[in-house]
Legacy VTK file of the C-alpha trace (Angstrom):
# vtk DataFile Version 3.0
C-alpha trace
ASCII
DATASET POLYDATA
POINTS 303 float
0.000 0.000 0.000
0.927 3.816 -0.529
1.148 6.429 1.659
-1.307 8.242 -0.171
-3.608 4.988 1.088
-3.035 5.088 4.768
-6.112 6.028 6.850
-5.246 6.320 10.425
-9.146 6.044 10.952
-8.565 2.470 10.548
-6.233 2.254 12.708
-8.241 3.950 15.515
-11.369 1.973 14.310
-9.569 -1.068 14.682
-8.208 -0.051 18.702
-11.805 0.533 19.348
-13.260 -2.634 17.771
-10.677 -4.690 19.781
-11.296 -3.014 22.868
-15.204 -3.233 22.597
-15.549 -6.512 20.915
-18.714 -5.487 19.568
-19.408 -3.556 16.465
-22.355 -1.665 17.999
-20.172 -0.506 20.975
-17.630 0.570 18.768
-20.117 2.756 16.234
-21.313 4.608 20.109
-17.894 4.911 20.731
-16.870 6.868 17.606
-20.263 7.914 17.184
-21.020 6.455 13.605
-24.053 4.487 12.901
-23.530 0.684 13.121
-23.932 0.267 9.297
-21.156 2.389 9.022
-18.429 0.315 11.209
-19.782 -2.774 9.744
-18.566 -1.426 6.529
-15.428 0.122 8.321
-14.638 -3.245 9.771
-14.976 -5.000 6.182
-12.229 -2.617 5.234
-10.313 -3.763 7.919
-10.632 -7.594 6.885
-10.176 -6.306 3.345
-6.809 -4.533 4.499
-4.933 -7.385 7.173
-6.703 -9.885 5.035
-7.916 -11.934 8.647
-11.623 -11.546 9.970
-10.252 -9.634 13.157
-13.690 -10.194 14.956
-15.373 -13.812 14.673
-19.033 -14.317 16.612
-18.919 -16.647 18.916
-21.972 -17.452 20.504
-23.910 -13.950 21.487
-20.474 -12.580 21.083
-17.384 -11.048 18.969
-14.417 -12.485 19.825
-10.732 -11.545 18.349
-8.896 -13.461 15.812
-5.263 -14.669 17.042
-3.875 -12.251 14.079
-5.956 -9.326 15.532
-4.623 -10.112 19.383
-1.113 -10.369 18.486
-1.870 -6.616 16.674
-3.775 -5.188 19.485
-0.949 -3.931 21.439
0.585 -2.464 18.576
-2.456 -0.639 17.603
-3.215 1.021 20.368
0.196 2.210 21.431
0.786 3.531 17.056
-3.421 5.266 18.385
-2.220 6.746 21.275
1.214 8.010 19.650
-0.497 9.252 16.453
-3.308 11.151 18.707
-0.648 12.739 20.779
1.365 13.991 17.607
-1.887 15.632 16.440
-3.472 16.770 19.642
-1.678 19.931 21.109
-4.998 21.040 22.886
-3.761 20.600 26.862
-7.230 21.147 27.823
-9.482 18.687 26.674
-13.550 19.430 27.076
-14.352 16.892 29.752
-18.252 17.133 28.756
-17.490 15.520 25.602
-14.273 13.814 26.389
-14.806 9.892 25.323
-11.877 7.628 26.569
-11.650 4.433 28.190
-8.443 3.893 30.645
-7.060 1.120 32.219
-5.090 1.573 35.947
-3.301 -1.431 37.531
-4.228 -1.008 41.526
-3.910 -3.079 44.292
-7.098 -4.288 45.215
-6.989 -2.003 48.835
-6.612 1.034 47.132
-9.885 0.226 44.614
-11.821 -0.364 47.978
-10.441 2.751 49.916
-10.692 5.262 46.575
-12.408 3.502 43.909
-15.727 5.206 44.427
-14.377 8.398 44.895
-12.444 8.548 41.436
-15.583 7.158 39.304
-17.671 9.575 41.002
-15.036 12.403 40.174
-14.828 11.342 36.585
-18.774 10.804 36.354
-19.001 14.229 37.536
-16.753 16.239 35.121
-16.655 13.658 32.267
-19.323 11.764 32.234
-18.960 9.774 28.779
-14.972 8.423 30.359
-15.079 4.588 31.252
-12.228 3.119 33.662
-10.840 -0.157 33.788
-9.293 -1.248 37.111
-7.167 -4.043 37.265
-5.581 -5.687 39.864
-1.969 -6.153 40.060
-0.243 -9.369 38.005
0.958 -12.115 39.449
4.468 -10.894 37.895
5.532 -7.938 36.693
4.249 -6.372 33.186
5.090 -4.155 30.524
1.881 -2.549 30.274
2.774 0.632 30.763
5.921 0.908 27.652
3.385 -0.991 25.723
0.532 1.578 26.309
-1.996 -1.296 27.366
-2.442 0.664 30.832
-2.441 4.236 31.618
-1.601 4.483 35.194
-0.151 2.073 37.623
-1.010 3.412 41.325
0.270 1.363 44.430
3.456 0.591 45.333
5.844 1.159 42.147
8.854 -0.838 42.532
8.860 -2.320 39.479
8.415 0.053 36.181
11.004 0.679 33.302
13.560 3.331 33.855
11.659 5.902 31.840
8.115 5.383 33.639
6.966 8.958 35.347
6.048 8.141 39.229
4.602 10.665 41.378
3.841 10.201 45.216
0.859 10.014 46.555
0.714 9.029 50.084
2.611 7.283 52.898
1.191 4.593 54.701
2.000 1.706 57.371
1.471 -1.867 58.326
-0.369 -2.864 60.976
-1.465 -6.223 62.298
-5.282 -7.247 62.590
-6.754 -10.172 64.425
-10.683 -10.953 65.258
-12.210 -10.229 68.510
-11.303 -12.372 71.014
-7.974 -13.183 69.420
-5.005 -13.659 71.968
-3.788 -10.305 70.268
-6.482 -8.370 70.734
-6.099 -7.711 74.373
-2.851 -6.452 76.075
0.347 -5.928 74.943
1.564 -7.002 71.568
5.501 -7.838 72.027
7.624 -9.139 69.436
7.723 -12.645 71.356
3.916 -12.732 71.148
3.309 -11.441 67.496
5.867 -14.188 66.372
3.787 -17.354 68.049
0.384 -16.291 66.810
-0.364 -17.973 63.668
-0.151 -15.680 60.773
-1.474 -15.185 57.459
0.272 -13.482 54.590
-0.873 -11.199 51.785
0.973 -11.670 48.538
-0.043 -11.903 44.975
3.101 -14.454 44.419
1.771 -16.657 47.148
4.966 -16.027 48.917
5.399 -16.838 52.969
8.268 -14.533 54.066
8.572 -10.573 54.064
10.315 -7.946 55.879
8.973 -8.757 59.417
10.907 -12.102 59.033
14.282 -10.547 59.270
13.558 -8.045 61.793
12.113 -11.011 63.990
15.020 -13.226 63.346
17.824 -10.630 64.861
15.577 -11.136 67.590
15.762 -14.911 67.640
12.196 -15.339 66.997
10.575 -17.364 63.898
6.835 -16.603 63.078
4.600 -19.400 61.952
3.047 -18.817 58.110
0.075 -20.936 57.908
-1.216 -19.536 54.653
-0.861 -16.693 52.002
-4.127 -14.864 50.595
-3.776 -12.808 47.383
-4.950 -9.489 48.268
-6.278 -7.800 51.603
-9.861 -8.448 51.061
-9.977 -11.417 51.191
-7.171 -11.876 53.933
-9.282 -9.405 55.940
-12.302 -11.960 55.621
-10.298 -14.861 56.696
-8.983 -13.121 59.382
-12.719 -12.846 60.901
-13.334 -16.371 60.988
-10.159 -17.621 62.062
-7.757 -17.438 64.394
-4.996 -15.898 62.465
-3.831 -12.091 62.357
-2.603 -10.846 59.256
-0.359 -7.463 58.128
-2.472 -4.608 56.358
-2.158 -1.192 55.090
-3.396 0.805 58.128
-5.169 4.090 56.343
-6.123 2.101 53.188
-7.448 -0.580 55.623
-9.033 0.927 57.977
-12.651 1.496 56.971
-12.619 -2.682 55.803
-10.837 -3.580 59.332
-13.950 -1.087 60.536
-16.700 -2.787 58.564
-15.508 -6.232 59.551
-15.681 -5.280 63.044
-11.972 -6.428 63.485
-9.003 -4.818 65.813
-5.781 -4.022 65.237
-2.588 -3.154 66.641
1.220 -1.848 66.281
3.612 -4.372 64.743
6.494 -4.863 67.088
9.423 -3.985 64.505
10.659 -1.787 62.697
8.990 -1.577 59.216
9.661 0.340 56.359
6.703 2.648 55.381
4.461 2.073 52.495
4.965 4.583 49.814
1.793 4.938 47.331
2.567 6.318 44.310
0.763 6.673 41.046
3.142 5.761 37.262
2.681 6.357 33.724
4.750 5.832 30.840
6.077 9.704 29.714
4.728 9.210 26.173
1.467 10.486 27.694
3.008 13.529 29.515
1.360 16.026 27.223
-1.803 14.279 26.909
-4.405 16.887 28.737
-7.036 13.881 29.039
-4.382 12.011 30.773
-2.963 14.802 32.896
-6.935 15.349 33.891
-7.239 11.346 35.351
-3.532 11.783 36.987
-4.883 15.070 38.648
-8.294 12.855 40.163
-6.033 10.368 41.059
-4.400 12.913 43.085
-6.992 14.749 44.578
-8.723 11.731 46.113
-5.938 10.478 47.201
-5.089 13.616 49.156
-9.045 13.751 50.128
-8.810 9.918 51.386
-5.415 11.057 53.178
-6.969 14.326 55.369
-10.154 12.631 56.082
LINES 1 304
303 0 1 2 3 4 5 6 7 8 9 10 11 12 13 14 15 16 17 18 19 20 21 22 23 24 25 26 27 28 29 30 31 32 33 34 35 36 37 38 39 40 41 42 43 44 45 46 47 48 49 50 51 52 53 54 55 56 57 58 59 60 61 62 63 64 65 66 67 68 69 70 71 72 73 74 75 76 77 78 79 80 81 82 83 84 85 86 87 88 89 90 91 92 93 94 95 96 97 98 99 100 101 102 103 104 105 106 107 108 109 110 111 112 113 114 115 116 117 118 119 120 121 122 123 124 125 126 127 128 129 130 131 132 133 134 135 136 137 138 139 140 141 142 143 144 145 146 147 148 149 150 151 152 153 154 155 156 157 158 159 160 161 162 163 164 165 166 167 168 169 170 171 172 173 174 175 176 177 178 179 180 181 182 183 184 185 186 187 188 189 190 191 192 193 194 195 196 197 198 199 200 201 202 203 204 205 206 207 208 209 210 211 212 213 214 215 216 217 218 219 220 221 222 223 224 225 226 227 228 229 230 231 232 233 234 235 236 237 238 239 240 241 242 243 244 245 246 247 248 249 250 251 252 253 254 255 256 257 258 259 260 261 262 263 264 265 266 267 268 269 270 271 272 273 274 275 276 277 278 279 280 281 282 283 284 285 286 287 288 289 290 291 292 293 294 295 296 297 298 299 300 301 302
């Protein structure tokens, strides 16, 4: 094909067909009638020569040509959009973007409503997807498949932007009537109770390991849970106390009814910080979301 043949509609026709998996959601999305994007999407098939979209039951489902694309497409979307875009300040009223953040699941609970009712407010027709945080670590960010990573960033490539957002600190939470719960926690008694740990690699050791074992002490690990939640609601049914965030806790730990208490040693804060990849610096839509992300976070903070 020519250059004088390149339509980077396609190309954003094609991002939005992916991402929707429907060709009705995609016409509402670029506001086109649906005869229209069938017709778009025949181009499409015409063009990569591969279906892109099959049905599959009730549903549209994406070819393996169109997958192994999809990344590609939407970073080449984003790029192109930013090259022609200067406008800092986008009109929220009829801004129409879907964004993905990575966030631990704690953070969703503690903020979550706050941000979609921030963005319903002052753009109403913006869609988030949250995601919880991978097993391992991704490249979503370089590739452009997510626009903000918020939690703790220890992980992104060297040029990912990361911006602070709030300190934070483990504490330890047991049910009611826990030998914890009453008394005075020392690092002798922490260590015996039976403990639970959060980790998304379903690992059994952290921090609190070392800092008990230059104390002589060894803490029993009966189990690992993959994200607070749902350690929280194991914690209220058995006799186990588990390490959370205390601020982005502390309204579950409320709700559950359960207590908690100092962790006897010495524990590195918990640093929440937001990341994006610096190709979307100058993207006012963008800079909009990371300024919600900021102001509920510094609302959830003060209250």
């Amino acid at each position: 094909m020519q250059p004088s043949g390149l339509d980077l509609n396609l190309l954003i026709a094609l991002d939005v067909l992916m991402e929707e998996g429907s060709v009705t959601g995609a016409a509402l999305r670029l506001h086109v009638s649906v005869p229209a994007m069938s017709r778009t999407l025949g181009r499409i098939r015409r063009m990569l020569g591969d279906p892109v979209l099959v049905r599959a039951g009730q549903e549209m489902v994406p070819t393996p040509r169109a997958l192994a694309l999809r990344t590609r497409v939407h970073a080449l979307v984003e790029e192109a959009l930013e090259i022609l875009h200067h406008d800092s300040s986008p009109d929220l009223a009829t801004l129409s973007r879907s964004f993905t953040l990575i966030a631990h699941d704690e953070i969703v609970h503690a903020v979550g409503a706050r941000l979609m009712a921030r963005v319903r407010d002052q753009a109403p027709l913006v869609s988030l997807r949250l995601l919880a945080e991978a097993p391992s670590d991704t490249l979503g960010l370089r590739h452009g498949e997510v626009a903000l990573e918020i939690g703790v960033i220890g992980h992104t490539q060297p040029e990912s932007r990361v911006e602070p957002l709030m300190s934070d600190r483990l504490v330890g939470v047991v049910r009611p009537g826990h030998p914890l719960s009453e008394g005075r926690v020392t690092p002798r008694r922490f260590a015996s109770a039976r403990h639970l740990v959060v980790s998304r690699r379903g690992r059994l050791k952290g921090p609190v390991d070392d800092q008990l074992a230059e104390l002589g002490l060894v803490r029993t690990v009966v189990a690992s849970a993959p994200t607070f939640a749902a350690a929280l609601f194991v914690v209220r049914d058995a006799d186990v106390v588990v390490m959370v965030p205390e601020k982005l806790c502390r309204e579950a730990v409320r709700a559950l009814g359960l207590t908690s208490f100092p962790i006897p040693a010495e524990m590195p804060p918990i640093e929440i910080s937001q990341a994006w990849h610096p190709r979307l610096d100058a993207d006012g839509a963008h800079a909009w979301l990371r300024g919600c992300v900021r102001d509920v976070m510094a609302q959830y903070r003060q209250d």
